[in-house]
C-alpha positions in Angstrom: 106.2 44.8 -24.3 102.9 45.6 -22.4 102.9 49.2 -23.9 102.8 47.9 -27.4 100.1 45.5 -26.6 98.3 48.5 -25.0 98.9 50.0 -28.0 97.4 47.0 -30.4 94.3 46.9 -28.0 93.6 50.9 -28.9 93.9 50.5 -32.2 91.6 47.2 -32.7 89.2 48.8 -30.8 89.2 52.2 -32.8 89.2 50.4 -36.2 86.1 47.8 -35.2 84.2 50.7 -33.9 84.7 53.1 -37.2 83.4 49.5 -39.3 80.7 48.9 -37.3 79.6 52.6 -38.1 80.3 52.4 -41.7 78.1 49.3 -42.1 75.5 50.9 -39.7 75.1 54.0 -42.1 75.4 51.5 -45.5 72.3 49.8 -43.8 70.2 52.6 -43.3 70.5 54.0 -46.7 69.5 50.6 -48.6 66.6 50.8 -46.2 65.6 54.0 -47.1 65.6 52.6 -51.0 64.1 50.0 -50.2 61.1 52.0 -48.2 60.6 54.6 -51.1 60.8 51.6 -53.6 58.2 50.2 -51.8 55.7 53.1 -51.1 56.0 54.3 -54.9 55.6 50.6 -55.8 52.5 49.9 -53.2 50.1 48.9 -55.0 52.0 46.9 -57.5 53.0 44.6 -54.8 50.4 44.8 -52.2 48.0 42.2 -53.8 50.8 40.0 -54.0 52.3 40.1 -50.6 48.4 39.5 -49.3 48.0 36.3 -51.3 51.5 35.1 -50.5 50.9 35.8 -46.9 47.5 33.6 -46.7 49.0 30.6 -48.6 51.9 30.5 -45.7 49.8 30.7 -43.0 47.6 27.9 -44.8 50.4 25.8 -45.3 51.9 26.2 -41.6 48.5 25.8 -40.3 48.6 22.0 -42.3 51.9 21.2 -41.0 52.4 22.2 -37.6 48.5 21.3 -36.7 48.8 17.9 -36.1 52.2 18.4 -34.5 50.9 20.9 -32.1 47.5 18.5 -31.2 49.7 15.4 -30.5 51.6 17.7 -28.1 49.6 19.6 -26.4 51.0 20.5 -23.0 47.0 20.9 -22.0 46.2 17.6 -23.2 46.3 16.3 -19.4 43.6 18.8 -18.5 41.3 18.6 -20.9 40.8 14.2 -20.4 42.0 11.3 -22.5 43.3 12.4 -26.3 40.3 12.7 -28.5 40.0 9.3 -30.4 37.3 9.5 -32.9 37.1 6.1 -33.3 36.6 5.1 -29.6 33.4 7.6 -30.0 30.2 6.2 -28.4 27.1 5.6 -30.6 24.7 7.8 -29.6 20.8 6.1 -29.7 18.6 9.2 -30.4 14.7 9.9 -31.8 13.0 12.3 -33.5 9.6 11.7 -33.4 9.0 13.7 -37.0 11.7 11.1 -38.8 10.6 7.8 -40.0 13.0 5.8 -38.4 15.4 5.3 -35.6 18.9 6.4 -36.4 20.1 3.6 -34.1 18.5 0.2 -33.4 19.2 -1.7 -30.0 16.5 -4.8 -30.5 16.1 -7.1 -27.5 13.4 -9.3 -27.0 11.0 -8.9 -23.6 10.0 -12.2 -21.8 6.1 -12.0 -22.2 5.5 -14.6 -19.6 6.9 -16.7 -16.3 9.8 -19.3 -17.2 10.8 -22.1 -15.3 14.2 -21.6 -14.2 16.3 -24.5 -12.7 18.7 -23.9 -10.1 22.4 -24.9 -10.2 25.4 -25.2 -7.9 26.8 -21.9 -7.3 23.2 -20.3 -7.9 22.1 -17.7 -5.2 18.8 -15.1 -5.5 20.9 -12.7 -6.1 22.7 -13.8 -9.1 19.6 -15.8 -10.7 17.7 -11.9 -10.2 20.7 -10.3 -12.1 20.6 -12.9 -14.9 17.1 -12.1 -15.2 16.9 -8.5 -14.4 14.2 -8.6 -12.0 14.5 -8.0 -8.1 15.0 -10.3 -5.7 11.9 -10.1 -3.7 10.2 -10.7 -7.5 11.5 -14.2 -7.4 10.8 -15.0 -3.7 7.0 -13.9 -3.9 6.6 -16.1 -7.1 7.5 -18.9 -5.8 6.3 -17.9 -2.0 10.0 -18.4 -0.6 10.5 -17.4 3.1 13.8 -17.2 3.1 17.0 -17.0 0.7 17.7 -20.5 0.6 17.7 -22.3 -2.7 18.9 -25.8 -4.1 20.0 -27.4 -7.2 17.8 -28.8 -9.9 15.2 -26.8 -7.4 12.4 -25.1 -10.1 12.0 -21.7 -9.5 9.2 -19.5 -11.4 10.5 -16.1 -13.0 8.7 -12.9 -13.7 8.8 -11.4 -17.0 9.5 -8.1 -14.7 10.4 -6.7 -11.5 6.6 -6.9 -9.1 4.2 -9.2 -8.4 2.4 -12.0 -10.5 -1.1 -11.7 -9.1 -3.6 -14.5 -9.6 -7.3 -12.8 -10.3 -10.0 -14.0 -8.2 -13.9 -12.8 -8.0 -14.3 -9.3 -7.7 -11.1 -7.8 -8.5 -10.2 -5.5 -10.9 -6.9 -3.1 -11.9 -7.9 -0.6 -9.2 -8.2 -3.1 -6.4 -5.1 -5.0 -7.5 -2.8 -1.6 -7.9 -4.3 -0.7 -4.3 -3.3 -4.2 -3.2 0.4 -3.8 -4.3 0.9 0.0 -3.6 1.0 0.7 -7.4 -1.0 3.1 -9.8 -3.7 1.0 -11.9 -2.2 2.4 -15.1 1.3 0.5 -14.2 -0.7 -2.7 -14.7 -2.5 -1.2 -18.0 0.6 0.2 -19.7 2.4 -3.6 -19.2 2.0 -4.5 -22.8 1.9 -8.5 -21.8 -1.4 -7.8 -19.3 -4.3 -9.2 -21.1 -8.2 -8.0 -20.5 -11.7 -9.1 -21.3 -12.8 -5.9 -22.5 -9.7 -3.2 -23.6 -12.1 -0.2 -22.5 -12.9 -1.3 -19.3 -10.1 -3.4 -18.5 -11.7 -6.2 -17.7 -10.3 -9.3 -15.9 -10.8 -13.1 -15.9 -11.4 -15.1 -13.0 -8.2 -17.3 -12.9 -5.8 -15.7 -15.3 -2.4 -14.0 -14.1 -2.2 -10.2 -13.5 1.9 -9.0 -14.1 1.8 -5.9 -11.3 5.1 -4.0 -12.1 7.2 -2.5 -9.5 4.4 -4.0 -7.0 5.0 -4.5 -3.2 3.7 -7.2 -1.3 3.8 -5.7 2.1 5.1 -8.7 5.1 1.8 -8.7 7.3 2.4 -7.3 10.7 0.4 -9.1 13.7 -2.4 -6.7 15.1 -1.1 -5.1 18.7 -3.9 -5.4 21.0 -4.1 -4.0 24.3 -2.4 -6.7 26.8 -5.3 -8.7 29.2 -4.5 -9.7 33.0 -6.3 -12.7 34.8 -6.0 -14.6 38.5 -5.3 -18.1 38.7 -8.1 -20.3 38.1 -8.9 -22.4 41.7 -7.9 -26.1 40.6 -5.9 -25.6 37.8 -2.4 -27.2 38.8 0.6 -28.0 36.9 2.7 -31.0 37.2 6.0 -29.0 37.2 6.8 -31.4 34.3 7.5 -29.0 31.2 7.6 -30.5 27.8 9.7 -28.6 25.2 7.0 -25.6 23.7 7.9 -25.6 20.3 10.3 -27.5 17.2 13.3 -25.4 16.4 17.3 -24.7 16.5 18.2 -23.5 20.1 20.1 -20.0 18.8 20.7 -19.1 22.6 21.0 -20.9 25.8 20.1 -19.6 29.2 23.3 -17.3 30.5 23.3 -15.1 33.8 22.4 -12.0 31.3 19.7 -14.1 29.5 18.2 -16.8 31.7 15.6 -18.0 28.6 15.7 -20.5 25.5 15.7 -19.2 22.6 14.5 -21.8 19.8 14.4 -20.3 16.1 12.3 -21.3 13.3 11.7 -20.0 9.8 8.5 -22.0 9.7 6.9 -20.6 12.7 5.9 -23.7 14.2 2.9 -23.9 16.7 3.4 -23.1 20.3 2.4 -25.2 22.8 1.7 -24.8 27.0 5.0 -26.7 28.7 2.5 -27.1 31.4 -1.1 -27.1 32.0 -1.6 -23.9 33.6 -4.3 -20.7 33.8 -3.0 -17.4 30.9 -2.8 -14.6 33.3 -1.6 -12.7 30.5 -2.2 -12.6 26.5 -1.1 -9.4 24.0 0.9 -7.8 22.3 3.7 -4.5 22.7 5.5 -2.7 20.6 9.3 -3.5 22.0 10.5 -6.1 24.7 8.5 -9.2 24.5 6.7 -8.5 21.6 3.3 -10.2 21.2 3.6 -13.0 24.2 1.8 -15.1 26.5 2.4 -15.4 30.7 0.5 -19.1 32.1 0.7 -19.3 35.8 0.5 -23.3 36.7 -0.4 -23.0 40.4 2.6 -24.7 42.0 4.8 -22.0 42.3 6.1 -21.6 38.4 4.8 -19.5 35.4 6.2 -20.0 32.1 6.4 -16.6 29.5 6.7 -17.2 25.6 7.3 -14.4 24.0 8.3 -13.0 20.3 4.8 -14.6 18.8 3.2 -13.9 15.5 0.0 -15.3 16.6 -1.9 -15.8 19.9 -4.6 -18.2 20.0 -5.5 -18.0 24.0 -6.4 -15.2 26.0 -6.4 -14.4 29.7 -8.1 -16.4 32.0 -8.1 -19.2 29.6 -7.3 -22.9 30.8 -4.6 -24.6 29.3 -3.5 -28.3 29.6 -0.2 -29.2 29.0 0.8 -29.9 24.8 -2.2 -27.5 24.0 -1.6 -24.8 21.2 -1.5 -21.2 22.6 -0.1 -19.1 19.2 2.7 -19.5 16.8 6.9 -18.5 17.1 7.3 -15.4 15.2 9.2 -12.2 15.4 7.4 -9.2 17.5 9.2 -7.1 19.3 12.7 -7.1 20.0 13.7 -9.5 17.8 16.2 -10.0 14.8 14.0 -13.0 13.5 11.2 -15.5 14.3 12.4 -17.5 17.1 10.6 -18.0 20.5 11.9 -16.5 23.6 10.9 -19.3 26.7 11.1 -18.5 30.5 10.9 -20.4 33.5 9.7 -18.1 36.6 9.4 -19.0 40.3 8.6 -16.1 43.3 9.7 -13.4 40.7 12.9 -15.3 39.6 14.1 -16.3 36.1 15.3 -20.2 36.2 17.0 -22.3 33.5 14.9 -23.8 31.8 17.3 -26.5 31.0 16.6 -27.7 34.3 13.1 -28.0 34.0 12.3 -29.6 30.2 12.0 -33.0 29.7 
């Protein structure tokens, strides 16, 4: 049995090989017709097989483009699919065409508004709504502070910088020196009106828009500090009265034996006890701009952090009388007025000594 299937293996194999061959050798002679038809027939056919070639190539290149765009395995790399109709406008000039080829109009405020201030209001969002800064609206309307309230009336630029009010003797250069600005700023702002256009001429009384002006925050002068002795008969009660209105921010702790009593409105500040000034000026750091009054019985009271001083050293002072102004020199965060009790070189509570 396994010898004749040994046998039927040979013989398959033998007989699948000699067809194999004899189709091999039938396929190289029609290609050899073909190839002889084909070279004796070249130029018969060769305009032909060119134009048929392009119009496939046409014809795949309509049909599978699309195909192959929408699938694009590089897609990812290259961004979002292009979307033709998501395409930005794009606002361009050419200043040798008559027109515009896209028109954004908005209309520019020529002049201050009134603005009235609602619940929910801040500076912040009323200077977004307008698009002007927020230091715009606060020097308008001569704000200290960020605090605003409802139904409040608040003044607003036409544009970011300061609305200046011309008095006698100025003109676009003193003004644009005034602000930090270049003259032409104020020139080029369409809405600024003049006397005369070639000289720019202003009127006494009418309002100047300074764009992108400054108003610098006026720093006291430093002066070099003044000592003095006790004036002979000068003597305090060693009653102090409270030197100034205020919120008490800080009270007196073993790191910080001092009041500190804070006011935006920089109140006046006044001797807690008649005393002599043995000391009147101003440093850059510490204390700040600040006054020392020695009363004679043992006590000497400091007040420091001052934006003004309106005593100097040597000076008499009787209790209640005004020696400067709270303020914010020195190491300070914001105007408030540092107060010390001192006796023999120690600081005291205060707390212990106001009435």
């Amino acid at each position: 049995m396994m010898q004749d299937l040994n046998a039927y293996a040979s013989f398959l194999k033998e007989y699948l090989f000699s067809r194999l061959l004899s189709f091999g050798r039938w396929f190289e002679g029609m290609k050899d017709i073909i190839v002889a038809l084909l070279v004796v027939k070249r130029g018969k056919y060769s305009s032909s097989f060119l134009n048929t070639s392009f119009f496939v190539l046409v014809a795949a290149g309509v049909i599978a483009g699309p195909i192959i765009a929408e699938n694009n395995p590089f897609s990812p790399l290259l961004g979002e699919k292009y979307q033709p109709q998501n395409q930005s406008t794009v606002v361009s000039y050419n200043p040798y065409d008559t027109a515009l080829s896209t028109v954004i109009s908005s209309k520019p405020r020529d002049k201050i508004v009134d603005y009235s201030v609602v619940s929910g209001d801040t500076l912040a969002s009323i200077s977004k709504k307008f698009g002007i800064s927020v230091d715009t609206i606060k020097w308008a309307n001569n704000l200290k502070d960020d605090i605003i309230k409802p139904d409040q009336i608040l003044k607003i630029a036409p544009v970011t910088g300061v609305v200046h009010k011309v008095v006698s003797g100025d003109t676009v250069y003193t003004i644009a020196k005034k602000y930090g600005i270049n003259a032409q700023n104020i020139v080029n702002f369409i809405f600024n009106e003049f006397t005369d256009p070639d000289t720019f001429g202003l009127q006494v009384g009418q309002l100047i828009y300074v764009p992108d002006g400054v108003i610098e925050e006026e720093r006291p002068k430093y002066f070099a500090p003044t000592y003095a002795q006790v004036q002979a008969g000068v003597k305090g009660t060693s009653n102090f009265i409270w030197p100034t209105n205020g919120v008490i921010t800080q009270y007196p702790s073993w790191y910080h034996m001092a009041l500190d009593i804070a006011s935006n409105a920089l109140p006046p500040v006044l001797a807690s006890d008649t005393g002599t000034v043995t000391f009147a000026g101003c440093i850059q750091y510490g204390y700040g701009c600040h006054i020392v009054i020695d009363h004679a019985n043992g006590f000497q009271t400091l007040y420091a952090h001052l934006s003004s001083i309106n005593v100097s050293a040597g000076q008499a002072v009787s209790q209640g009388q005004q020696i400067g102004n709270v303020g914010s020199t020195g190491r300070s965060t914001g105007p408030h007025l540092h107060f010390e009790v001192r006796s023999g070189g120690q600081l005291l509570n205060p707390q212990n000594y106001l009435r």
